[in-house]
C-alpha positions as CSV (number, residue, x, y, z in Angstrom):
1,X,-7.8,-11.0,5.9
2,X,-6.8,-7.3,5.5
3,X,-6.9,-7.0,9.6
4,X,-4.8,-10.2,9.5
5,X,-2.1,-8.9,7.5
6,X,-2.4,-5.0,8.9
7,X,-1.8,-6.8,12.7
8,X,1.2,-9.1,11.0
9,X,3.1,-6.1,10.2
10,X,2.5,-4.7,13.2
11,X,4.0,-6.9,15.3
12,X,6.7,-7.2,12.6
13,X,7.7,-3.8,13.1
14,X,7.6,-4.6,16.7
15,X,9.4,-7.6,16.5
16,X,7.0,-9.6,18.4
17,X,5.9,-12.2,15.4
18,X,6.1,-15.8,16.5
19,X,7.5,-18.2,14.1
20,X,4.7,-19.5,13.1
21,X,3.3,-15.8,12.2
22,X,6.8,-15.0,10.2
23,X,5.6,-17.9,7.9
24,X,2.7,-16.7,7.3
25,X,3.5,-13.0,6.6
26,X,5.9,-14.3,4.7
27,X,3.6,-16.3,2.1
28,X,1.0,-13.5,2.3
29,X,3.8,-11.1,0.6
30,X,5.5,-13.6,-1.8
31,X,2.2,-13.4,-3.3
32,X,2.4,-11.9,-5.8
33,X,-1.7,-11.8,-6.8
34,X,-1.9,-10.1,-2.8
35,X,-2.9,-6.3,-3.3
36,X,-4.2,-5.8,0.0
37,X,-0.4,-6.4,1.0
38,X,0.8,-4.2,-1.2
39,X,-1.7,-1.5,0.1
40,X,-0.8,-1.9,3.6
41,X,2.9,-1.9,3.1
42,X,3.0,1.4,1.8
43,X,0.1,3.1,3.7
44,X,2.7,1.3,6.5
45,X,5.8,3.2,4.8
46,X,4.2,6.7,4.4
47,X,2.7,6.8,7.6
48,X,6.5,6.4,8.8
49,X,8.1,8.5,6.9
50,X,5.3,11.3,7.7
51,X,6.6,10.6,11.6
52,X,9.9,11.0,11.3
53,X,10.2,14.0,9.6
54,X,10.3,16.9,11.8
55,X,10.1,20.4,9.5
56,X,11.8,22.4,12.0
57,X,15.2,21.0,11.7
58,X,17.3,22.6,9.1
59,X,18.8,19.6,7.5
60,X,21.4,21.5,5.3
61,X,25.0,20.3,6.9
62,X,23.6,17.4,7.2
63,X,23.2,16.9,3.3
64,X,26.5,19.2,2.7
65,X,28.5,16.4,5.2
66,X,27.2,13.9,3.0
67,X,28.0,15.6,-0.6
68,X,31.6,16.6,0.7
């Protein structure tokens, strides 16, 4: 089930689910009882976020055009 789900969201992100497969990823994370979702979700999330940082920008102005 956990390889079920993990391929689901992959093809989510990829926006390559069928209808049929947006129903079912869709009941798998309305359940509320489904860890394993949960789990991959943010294992999902993290692993993103660690890919789009890069360190060697200096983000600065960007956060000062944003405050002012």
């Amino acid at each position: 089930m956990k390889e079920q789900l993990s391929h689901l969201i992959q093809k989510y992100t990829e926006g390559k689910l069928t209808l049929k497969e947006q129903i079912e990823l869709s009941e798998q994370l309305s359940d509320n009882k489904n860890s394993a979702a949960d789990e991959l979700l943010l294992q999902d999330w993290q692993e993103r976020l660690k890919s789009g940082i890069n360190p060697d920008h200096d983000l600065t102005p960007v956060l000062d055009r944003v405050h002012h």
